[in-house]
C-alpha positions as CSV (number, residue, x, y, z in Angstrom):
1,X,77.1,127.7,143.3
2,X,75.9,130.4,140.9
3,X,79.2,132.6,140.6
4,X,78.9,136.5,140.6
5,X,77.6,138.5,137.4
6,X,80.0,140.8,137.4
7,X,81.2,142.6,134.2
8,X,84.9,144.1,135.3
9,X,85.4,145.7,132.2
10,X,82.1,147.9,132.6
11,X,83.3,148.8,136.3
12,X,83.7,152.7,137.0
13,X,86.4,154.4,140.6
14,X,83.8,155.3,142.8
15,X,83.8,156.4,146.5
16,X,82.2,154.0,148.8
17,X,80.9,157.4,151.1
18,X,78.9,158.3,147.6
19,X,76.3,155.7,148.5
20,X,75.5,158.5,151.5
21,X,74.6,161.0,148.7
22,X,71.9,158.7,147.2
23,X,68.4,158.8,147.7
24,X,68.3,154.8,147.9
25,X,71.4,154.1,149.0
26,X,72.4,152.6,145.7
27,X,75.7,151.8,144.5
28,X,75.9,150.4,141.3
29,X,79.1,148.7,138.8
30,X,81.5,150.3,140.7
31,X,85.1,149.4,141.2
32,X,86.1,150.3,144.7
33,X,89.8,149.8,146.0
34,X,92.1,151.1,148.9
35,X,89.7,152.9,150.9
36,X,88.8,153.2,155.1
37,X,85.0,153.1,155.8
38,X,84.6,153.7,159.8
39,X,82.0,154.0,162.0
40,X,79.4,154.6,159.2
41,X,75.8,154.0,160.0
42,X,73.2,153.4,156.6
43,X,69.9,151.9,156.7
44,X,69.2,148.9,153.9
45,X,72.4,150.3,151.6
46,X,72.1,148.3,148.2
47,X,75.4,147.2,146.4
48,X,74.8,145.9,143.1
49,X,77.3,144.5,140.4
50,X,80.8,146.0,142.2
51,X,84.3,145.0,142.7
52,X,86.1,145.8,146.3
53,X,89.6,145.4,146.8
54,X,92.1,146.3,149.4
55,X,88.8,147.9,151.3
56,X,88.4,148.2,155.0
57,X,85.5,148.6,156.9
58,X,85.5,149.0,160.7
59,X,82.7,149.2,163.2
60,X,80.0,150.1,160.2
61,X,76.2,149.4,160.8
62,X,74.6,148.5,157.8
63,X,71.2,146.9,158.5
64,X,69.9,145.0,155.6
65,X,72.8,145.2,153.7
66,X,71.8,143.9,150.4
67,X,74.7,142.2,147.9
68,X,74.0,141.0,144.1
69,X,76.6,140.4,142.1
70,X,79.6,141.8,144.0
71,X,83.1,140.2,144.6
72,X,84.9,141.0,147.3
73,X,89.2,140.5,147.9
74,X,91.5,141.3,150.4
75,X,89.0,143.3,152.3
76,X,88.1,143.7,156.2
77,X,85.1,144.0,157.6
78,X,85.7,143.7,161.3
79,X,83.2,144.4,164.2
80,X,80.3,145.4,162.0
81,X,76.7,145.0,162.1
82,X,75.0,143.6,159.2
83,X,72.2,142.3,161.3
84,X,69.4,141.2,158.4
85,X,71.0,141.2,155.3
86,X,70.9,140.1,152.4
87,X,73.6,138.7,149.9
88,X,73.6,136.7,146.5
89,X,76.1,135.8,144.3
90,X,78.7,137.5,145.8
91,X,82.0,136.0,146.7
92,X,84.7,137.1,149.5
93,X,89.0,136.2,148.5
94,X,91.5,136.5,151.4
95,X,89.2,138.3,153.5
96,X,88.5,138.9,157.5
97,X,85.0,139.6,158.9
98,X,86.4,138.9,162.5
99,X,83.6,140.1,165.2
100,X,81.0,140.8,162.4
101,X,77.3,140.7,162.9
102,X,75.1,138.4,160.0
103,X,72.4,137.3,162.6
104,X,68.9,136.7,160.7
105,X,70.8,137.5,157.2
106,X,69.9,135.5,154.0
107,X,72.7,134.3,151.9
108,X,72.4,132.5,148.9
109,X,75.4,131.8,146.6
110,X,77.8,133.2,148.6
111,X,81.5,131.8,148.6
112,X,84.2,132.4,151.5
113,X,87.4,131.2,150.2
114,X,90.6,131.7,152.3
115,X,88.6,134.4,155.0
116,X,89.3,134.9,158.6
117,X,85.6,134.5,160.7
118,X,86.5,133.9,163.9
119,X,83.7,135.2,166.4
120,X,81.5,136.6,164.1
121,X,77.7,135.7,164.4
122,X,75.3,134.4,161.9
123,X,72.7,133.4,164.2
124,X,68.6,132.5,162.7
125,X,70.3,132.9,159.4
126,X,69.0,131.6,156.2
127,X,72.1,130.2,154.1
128,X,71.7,128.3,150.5
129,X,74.6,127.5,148.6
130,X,77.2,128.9,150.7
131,X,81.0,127.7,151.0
132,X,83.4,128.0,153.5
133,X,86.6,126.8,152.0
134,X,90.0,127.5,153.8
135,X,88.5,129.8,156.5
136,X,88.7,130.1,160.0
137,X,85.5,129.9,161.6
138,X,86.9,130.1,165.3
139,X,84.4,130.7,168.1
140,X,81.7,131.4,164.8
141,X,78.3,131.6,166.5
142,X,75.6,129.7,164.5
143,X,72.6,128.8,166.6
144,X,69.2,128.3,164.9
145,X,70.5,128.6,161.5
146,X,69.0,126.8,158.4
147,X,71.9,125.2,156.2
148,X,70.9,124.2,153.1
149,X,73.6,123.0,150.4
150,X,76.6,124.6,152.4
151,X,80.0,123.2,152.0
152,X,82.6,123.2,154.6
153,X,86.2,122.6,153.0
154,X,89.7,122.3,155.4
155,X,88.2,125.2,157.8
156,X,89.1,125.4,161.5
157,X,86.0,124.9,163.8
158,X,87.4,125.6,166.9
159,X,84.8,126.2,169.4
160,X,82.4,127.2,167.1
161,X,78.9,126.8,168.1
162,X,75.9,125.4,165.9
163,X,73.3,124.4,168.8
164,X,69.9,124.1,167.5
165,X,71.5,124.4,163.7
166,X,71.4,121.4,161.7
167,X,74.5,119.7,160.3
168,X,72.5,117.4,158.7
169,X,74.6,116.4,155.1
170,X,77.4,118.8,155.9
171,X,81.1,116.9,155.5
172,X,82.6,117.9,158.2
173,X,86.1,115.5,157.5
174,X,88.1,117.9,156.2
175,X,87.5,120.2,158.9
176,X,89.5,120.5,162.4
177,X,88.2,121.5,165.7
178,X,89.1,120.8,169.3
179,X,86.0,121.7,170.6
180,X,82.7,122.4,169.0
181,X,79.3,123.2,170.4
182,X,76.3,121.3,169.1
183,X,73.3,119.0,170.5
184,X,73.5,115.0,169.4
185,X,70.2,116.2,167.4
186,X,72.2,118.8,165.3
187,X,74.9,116.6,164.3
188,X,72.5,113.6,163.3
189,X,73.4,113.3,159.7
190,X,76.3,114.7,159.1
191,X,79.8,113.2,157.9
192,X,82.6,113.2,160.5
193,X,85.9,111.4,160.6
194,X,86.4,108.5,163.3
195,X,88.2,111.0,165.2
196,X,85.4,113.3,165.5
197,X,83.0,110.8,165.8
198,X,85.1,109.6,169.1
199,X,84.8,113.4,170.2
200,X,81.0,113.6,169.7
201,X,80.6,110.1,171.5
202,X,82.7,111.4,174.5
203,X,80.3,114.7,174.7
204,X,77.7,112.7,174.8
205,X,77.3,109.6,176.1
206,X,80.7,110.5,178.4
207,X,82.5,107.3,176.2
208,X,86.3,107.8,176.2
209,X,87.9,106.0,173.0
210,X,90.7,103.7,173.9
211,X,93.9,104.1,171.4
């Protein structure tokens, strides 16, 4: 994966609410850190080469939210809708983006390491390059999603759904789930432990492992 561009050292404070002021919606090597974002509503806002920390953002709309180049840590971005956006090279730390909206988004070089999420929907997504390490995915919805190159490492599954998204050479063995919601079509290819195998086989074809 093709790690963020991002220059720290050429990084000015700037208000996230700025971005409001500019005629494109353009916020550019800025270092962001500590602030609330609520309830803000920007067409196609543009975030190139920036650093957020310690930033929360809750129940924002931000339709085509384009990212290059931006690293994000110990943020929130709960309950927002990102429907149709765009990110690349950009790379989330320790951060929860429980309930969030990414359905038709494109990602591409995007890392999640250590991020909470759980119900959020990236549904007729695009995603290249993208890794989910130590995240929770809980009750994640995404159907008809093309996954090319996407890594999932030790993340918890539980009851997400992938129906009509292909897990075709995904390694799903270092992953736990319960449940998980996907057609024998979508898992066709994938890598699964004997345990999950046995899971997929009961769903299926209604065989029960014996111990």
């Amino acid at each position: 994966m093709n790690a963020p561009r991002l220059a720290r050292a050429a990084l000015s404070p700037v208000e996230f609410t700025s971005i409001e002021q500019e005629e494109d919606h353009l916020l550019q090597f800025g270092d962001l850190q500590g602030q609330t974002v609520e309830e803000m509503v920007q067409e196609h806002p543009m975030i190139d080469q920036c650093y957020f920390k310690g930033m929360t953002f809750l129940n924002d709309t931000f339709d085509r939210f384009e990212l290059t180049d931006v690293v994000f840590e110990n943020c929130t971005l709960a309950n927002c809708q990102l429907t149709g956006a765009s990110w690349y090279r950009v790379q989330f730390t320790n951060c929860k983006l429980v309930g969030s909206t990414l359905d038709h988004a494109v990602l591409k070089d995007v890392a999640f390491q250590d991020c909470d999420l759980s119900l959020a929907n990236i549904n007729q997504a695009k995603l290249t390059n993208v890794t989910f390490t130590d995240s929770r995915l809980k009750e994640l919805n995404c159907l008809d999603t093309q996954l090319r190159q996407v890594k999932l490492v030790g993340c918890d599954l539980d009851a997400a759904d992938f129906t009509e998204t292909s897990l075709k050479k995904i390694d799903l063995t270092t992953c736990s789930f319960t449940t998980l919601q996907a057609t024998a079509l979508d898992v066709r290819g994938c890598q699964m432990t004997m345990e999950q195998a046995a899971y997929f086989a009961q769903l299926f074809l209604g065989i029960d492992w014996l111990a």
